[in-house]
ROVO-954677 format. One line per field, with one value per residue: x, y, z of N, C-alpha, C in turn; chain. Coordinates in Angstrom, 3 decimals. Atoms other than C-alpha are relative to their C-alpha. Last residue first. Layout:
// residues N
npx	(X:...)
npy	(Y:...)
npz	(Z:...)
capx	(X:...)
capy	(Y:...)
capz	(Z:...)
cpx	(X:...)
cpy	(Y:...)
cpz	(Z:...)
kette	(A:...)
***
This chain:
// residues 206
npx	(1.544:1.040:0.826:0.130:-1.223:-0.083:0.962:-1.129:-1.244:0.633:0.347:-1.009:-0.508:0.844:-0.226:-1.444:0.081:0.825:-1.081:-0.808:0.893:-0.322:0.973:0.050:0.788:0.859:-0.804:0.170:-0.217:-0.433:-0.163:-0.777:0.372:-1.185:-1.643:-0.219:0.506:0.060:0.973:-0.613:1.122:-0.139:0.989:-0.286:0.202:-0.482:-0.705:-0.613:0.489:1.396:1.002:0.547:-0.844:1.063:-0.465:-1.501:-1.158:-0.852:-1.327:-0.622:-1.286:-0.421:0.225:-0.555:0.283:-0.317:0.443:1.057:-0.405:-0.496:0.956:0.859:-0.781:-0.084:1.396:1.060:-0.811:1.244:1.303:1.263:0.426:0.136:-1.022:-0.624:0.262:-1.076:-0.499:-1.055:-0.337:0.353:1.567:0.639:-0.978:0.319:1.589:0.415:-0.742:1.360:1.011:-0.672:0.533:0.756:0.961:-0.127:0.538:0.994:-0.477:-0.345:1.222:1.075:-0.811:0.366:1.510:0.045:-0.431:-1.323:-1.561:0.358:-0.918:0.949:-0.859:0.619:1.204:0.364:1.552:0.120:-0.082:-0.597:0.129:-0.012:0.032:-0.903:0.355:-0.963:0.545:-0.122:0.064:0.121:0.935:-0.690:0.374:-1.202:0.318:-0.626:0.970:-1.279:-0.373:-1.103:0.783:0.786:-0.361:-0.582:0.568:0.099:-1.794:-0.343:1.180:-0.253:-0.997:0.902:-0.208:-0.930:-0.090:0.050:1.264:0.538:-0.792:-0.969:-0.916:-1.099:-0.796:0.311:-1.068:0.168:1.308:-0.323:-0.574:0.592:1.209:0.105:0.429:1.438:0.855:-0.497:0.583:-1.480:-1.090:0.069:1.345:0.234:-0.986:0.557:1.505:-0.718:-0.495:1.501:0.856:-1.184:0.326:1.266:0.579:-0.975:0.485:1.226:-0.025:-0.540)
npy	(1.503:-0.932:0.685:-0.649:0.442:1.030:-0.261:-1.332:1.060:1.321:-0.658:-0.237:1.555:0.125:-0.991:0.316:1.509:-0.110:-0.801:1.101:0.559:-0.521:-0.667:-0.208:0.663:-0.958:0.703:1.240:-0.338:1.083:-0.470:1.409:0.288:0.330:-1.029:-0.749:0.826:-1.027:-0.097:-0.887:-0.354:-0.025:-1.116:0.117:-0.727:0.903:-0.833:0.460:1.284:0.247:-0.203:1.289:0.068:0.235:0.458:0.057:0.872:-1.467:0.922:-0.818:0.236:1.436:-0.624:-0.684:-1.415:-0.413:0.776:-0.398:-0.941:0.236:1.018:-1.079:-1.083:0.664:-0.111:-1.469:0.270:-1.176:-0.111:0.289:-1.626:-0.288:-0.598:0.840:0.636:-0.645:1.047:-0.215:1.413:0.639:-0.572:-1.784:-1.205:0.269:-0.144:-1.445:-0.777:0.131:-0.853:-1.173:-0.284:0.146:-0.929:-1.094:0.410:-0.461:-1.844:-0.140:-0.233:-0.866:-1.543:0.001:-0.076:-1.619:-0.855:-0.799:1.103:0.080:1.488:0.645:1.386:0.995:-0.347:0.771:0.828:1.439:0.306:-1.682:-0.404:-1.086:-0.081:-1.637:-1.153:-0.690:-1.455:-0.380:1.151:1.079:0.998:1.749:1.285:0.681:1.543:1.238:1.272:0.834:1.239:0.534:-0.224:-1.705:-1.277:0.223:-0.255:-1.620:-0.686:0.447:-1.112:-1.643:-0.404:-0.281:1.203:0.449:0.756:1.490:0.747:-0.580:0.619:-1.341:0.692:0.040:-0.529:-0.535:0.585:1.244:0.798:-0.035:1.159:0.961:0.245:-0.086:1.546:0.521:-0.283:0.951:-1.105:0.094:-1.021:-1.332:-0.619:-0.064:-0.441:-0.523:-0.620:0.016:-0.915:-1.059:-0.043:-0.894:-1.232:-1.029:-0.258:-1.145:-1.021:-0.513:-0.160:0.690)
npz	(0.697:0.230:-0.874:-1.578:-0.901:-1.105:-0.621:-1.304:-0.451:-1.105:-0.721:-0.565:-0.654:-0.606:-1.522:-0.926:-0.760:-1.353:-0.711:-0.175:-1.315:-0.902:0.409:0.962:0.663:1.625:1.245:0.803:1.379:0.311:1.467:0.955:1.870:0.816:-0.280:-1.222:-1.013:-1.408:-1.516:-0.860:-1.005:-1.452:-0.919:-1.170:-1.306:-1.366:-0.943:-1.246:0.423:-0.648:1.225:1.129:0.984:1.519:0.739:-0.276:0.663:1.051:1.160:1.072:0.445:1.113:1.362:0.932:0.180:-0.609:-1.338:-0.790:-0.319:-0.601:-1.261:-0.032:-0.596:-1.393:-0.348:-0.161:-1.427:0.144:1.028:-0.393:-0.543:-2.169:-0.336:0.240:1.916:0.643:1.021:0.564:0.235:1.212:-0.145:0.103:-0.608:-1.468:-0.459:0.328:-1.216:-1.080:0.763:-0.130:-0.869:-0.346:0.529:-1.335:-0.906:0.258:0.369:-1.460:-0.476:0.172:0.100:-1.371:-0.204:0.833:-0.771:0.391:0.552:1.757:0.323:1.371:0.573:0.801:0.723:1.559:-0.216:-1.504:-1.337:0.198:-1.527:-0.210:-0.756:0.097:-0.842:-0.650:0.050:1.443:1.149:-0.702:0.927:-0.175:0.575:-0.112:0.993:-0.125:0.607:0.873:-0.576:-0.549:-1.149:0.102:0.435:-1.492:-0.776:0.197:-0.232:-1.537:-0.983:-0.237:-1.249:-1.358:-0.503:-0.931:-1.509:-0.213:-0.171:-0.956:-1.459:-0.121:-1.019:0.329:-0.569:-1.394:-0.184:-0.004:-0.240:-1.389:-0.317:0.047:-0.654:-1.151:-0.226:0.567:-0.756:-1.282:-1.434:-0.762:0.927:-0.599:0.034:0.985:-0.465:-0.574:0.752:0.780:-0.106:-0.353:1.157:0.786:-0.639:0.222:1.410:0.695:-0.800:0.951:1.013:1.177)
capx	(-4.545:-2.018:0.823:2.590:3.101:-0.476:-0.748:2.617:0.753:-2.641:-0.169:1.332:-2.056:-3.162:-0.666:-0.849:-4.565:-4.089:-1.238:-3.999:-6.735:-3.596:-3.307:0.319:1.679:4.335:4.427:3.384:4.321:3.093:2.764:1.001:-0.191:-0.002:-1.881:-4.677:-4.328:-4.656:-4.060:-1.525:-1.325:1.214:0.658:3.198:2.038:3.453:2.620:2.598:0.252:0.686:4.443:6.051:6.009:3.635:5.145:3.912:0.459:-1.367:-4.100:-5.378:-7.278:-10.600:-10.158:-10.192:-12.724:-11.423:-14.167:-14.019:-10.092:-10.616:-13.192:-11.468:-8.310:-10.575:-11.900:-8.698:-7.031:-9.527:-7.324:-4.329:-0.774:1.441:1.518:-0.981:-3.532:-4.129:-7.480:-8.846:-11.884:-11.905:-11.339:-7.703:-5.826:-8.513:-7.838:-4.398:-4.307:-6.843:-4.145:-1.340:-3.795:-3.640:-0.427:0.350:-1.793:0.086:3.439:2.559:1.204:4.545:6.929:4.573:4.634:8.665:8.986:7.141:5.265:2.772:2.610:1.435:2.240:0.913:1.658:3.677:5.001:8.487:8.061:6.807:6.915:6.152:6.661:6.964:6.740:7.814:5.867:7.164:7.879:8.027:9.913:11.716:11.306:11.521:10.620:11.318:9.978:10.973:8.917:9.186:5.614:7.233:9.140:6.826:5.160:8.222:9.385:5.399:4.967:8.382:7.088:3.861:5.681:4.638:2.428:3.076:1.277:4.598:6.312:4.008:1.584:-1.372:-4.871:-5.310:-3.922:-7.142:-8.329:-4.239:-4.598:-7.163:-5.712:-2.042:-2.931:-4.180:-0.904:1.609:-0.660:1.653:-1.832:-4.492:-4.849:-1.195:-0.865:-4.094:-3.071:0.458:-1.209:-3.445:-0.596:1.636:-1.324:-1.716:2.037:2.572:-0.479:1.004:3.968:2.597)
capy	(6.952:10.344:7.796:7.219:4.057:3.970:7.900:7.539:4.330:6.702:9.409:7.405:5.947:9.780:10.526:7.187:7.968:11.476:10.420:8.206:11.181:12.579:10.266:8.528:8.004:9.323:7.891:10.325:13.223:13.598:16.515:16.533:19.514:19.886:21.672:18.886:17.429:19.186:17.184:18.245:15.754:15.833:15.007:13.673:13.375:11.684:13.050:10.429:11.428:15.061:14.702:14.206:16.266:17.406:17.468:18.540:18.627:19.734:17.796:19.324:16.740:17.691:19.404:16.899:15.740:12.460:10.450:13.371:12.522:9.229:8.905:11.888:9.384:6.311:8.223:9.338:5.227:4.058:1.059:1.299:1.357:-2.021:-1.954:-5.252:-3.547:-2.800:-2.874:-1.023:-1.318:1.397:2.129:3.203:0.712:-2.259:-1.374:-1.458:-4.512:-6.282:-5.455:-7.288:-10.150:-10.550:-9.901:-12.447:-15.050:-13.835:-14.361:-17.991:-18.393:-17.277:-19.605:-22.975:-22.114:-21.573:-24.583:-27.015:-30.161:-26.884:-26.276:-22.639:-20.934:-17.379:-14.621:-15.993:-13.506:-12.677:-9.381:-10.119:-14.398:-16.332:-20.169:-21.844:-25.549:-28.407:-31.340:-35.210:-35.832:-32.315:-30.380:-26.940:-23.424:-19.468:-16.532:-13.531:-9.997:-7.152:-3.818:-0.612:0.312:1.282:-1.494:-4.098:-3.020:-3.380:-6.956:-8.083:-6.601:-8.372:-11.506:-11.120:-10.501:-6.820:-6.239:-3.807:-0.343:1.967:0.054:1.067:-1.483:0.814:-0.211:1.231:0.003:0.213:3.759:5.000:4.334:7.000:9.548:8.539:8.771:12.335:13.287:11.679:13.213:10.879:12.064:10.445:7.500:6.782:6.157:4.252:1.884:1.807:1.279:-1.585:-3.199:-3.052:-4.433:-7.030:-8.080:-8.064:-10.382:-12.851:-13.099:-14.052)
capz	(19.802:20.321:21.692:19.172:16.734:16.208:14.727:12.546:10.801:10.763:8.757:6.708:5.520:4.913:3.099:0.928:0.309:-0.511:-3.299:-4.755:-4.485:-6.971:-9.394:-10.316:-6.879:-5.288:-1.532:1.173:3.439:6.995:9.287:12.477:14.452:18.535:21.291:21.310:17.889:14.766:11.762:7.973:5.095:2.722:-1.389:-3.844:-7.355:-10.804:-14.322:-16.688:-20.066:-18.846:-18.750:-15.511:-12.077:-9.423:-5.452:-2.318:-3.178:-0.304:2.190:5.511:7.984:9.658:12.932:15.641:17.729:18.484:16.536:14.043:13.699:13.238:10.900:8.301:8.906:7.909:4.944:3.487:4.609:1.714:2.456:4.716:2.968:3.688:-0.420:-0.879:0.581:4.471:6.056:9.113:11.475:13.633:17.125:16.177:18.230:16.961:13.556:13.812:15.551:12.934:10.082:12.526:12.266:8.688:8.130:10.638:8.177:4.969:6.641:7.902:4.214:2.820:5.007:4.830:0.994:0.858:2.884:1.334:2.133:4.149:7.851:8.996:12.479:13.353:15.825:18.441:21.193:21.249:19.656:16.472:16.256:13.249:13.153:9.863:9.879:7.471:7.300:6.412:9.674:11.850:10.037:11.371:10.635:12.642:11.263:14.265:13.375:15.700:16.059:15.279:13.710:10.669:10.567:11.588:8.231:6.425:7.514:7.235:3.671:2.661:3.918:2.268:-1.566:-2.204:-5.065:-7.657:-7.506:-6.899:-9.541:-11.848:-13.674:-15.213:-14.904:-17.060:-20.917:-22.669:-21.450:-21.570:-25.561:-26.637:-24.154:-25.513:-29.025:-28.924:-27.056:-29.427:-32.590:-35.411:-37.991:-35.390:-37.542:-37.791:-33.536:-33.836:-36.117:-34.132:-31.134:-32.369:-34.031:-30.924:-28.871:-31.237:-31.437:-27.679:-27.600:-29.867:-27.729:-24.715)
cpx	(0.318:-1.201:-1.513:-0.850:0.232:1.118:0.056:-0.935:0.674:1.230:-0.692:-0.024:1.336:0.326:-0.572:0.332:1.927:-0.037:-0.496:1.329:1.180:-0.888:0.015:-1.583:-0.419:-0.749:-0.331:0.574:-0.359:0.092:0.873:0.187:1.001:-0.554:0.478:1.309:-0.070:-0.502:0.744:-1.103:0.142:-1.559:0.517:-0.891:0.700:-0.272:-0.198:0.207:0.618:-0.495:-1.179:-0.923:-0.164:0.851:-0.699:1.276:1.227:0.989:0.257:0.503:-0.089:1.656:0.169:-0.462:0.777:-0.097:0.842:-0.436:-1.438:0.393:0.512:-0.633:-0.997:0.661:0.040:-0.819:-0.675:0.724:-0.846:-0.593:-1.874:-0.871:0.154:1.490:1.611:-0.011:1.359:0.640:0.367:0.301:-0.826:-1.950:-0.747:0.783:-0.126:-1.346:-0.120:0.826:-1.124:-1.024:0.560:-0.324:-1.065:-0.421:0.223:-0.537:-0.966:0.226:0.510:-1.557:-0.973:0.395:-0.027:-1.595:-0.623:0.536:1.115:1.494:-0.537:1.070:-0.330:1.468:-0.836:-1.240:-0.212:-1.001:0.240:-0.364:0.575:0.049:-0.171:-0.792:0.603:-1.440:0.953:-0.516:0.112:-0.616:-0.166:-1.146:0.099:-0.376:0.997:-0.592:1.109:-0.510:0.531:-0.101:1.083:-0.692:-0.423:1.353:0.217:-1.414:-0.760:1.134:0.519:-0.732:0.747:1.211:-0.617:0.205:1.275:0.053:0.469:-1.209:-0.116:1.061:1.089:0.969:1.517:-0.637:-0.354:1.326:0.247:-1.557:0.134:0.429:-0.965:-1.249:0.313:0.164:-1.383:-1.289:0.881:-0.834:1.421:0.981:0.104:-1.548:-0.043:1.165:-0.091:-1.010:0.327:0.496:-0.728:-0.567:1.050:-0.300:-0.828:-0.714:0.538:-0.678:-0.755:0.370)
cpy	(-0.842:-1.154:1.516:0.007:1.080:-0.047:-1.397:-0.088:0.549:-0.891:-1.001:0.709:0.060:-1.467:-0.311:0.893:-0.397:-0.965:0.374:0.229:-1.383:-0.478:0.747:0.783:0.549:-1.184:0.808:-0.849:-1.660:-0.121:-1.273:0.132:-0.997:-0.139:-0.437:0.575:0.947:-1.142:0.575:-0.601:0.581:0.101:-0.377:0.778:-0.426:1.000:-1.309:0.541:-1.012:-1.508:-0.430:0.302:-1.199:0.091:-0.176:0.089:0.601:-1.021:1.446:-0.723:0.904:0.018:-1.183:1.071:0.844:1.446:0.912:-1.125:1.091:1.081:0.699:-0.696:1.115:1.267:-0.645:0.069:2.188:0.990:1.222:-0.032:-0.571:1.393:0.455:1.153:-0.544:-0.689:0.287:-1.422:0.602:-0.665:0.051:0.167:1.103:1.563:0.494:0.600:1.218:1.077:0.372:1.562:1.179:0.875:0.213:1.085:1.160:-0.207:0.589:1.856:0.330:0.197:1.647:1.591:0.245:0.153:1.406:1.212:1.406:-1.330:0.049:-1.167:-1.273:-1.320:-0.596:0.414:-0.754:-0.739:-0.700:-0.148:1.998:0.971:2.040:0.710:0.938:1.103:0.925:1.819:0.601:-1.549:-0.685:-1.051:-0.779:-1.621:-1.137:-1.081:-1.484:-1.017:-1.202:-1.137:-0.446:-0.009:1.195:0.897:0.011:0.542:1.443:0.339:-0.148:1.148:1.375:-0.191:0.238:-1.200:-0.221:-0.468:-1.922:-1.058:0.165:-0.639:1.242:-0.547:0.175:-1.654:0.161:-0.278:-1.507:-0.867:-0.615:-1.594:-0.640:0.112:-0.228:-1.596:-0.393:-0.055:-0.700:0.929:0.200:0.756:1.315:0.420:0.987:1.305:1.422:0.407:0.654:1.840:0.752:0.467:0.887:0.879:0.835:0.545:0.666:1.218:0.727:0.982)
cpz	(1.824:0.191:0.091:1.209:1.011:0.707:1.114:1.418:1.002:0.587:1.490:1.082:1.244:0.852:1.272:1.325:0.983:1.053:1.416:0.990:0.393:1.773:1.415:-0.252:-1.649:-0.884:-1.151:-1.161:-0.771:-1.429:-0.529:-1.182:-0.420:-1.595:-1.370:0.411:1.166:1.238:0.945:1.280:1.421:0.338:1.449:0.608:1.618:0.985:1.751:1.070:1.373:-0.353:0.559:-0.710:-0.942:-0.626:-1.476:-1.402:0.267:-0.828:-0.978:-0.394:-1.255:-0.398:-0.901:-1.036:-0.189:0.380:1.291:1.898:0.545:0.729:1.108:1.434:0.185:1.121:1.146:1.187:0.158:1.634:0.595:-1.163:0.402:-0.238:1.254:0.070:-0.128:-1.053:-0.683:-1.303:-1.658:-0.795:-1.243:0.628:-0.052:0.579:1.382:0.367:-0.329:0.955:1.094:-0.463:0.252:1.402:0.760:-0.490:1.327:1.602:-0.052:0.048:1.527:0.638:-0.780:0.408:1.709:0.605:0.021:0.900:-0.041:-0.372:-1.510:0.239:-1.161:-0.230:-0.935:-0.610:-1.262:-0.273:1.231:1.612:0.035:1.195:-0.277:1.447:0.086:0.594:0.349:-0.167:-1.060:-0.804:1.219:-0.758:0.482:-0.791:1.115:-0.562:0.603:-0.407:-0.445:1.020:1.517:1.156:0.801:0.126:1.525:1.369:0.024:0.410:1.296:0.285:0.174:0.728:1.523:-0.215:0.748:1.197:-0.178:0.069:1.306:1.234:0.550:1.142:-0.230:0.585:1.732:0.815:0.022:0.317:1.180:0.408:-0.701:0.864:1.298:0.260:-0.150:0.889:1.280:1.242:1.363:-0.426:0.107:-0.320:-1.748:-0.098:0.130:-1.139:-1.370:0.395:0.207:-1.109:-1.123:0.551:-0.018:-1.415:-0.214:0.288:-0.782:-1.105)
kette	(A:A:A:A:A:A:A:A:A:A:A:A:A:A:A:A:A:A:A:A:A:A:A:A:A:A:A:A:A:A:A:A:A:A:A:A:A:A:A:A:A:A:A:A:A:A:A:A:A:A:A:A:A:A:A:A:A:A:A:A:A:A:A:A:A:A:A:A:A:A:A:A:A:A:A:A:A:A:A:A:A:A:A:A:A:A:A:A:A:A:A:A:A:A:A:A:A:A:A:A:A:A:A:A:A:A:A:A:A:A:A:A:A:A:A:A:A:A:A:A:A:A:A:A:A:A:A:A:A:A:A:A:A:A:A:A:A:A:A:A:A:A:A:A:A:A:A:A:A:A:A:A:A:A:A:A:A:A:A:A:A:A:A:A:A:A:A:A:A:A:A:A:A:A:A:A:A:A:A:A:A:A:A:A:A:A:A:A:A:A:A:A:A:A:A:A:A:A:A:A:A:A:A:A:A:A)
***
């Protein structure tokens, strides 16, 4: 709302005049109340456009399909052929998102399952805690641990923006995977690391 605007603008603006115009001073008393920060990198997906992308990256083909039966419509989901979920809702749109959320879902379990450990993805198709699943995954196979490197560091110190790679050793071979830019750097790890596991199901190292 409105009002809100206002009192953050006010409170800045206090604060901004306190600290004698300091940009930098008010910035690391202002970033505390404004964190988490929205970025276009951290907004949510919609679940059908997770499900498009994720089937993507793991090259395979999505097929929505609808119809009504009486007063219900039905959404049909099918990767591959096979049927992966089917919601009913009065509405379309709804029957259509939860049928999305739902393959999600199981698509998340498949991963898992592939790697032998149990796997979560967040609302940007990237694994969860995907570091500490990739450190898993690589002692379970008796890998070296995984090499991370920033790639990338740019943007004032109140915004800088990271890119990190991650490097594994497989039998004979090394893997090299670059990540989304994020805004902290263990955050940049995480994506590498996610991109990395995603690369990892769709070959045939796992």
């Amino acid at each position: 709302p409105k009002v809100l605007a206002d009192i953050v603008e006010s409170v800045v603006a206090a604060v901004y005049v306190d600290c004698e115009f300091d940009l930098k001073y008010l910035w690391q008393v202002i970033r505390g109340l404004l964190e988490p920060i929205i970025t276009l990198e951290s907004l949510p997906l919609q679940p059908v456009t997770m499900l498009f992308e994720l089937c993507q990256k793991q090259g395979k083909q999505v097929d929505i399909k609808h119809w009504r039966k009486i007063d219900k419509n039905i959404c049909s989901i099918y990767v591959d052929g096979q049927l992966i979920a089917t919601c009913t809702s009065d509405q379309k749109d709804i029957a259509r998102l939860n049928a999305a959320k739902e393959a999600l879902a199981k698509l998340d379990k498949s991963i898992g399952s592939d790697m032998g450990i149990v796997c979560e993805v967040n609302e940007m198709n990237e694994i969860e805690a995907a570091k500490q699943k990739l450190h898993e995954l690589c002692d379970k196979k008796k890998w070296p641990k995984p090499s991370y490197r920033i790639e990338k560091e740019e943007g004032p110190a109140h915004g800088r923006k990271y890119v990190c790679s991650v490097e594994i050793e497989t039998e004979g071979d090394k893997l090299y995977m670059v990540g989304d830019e994020k805004s902290r750097v263990k955050e940049a790890e995480n994506s590498a690391a996610s991109s990395m596991i995603h690369s990892l199901v769709q070959s045939d190292y796992l």
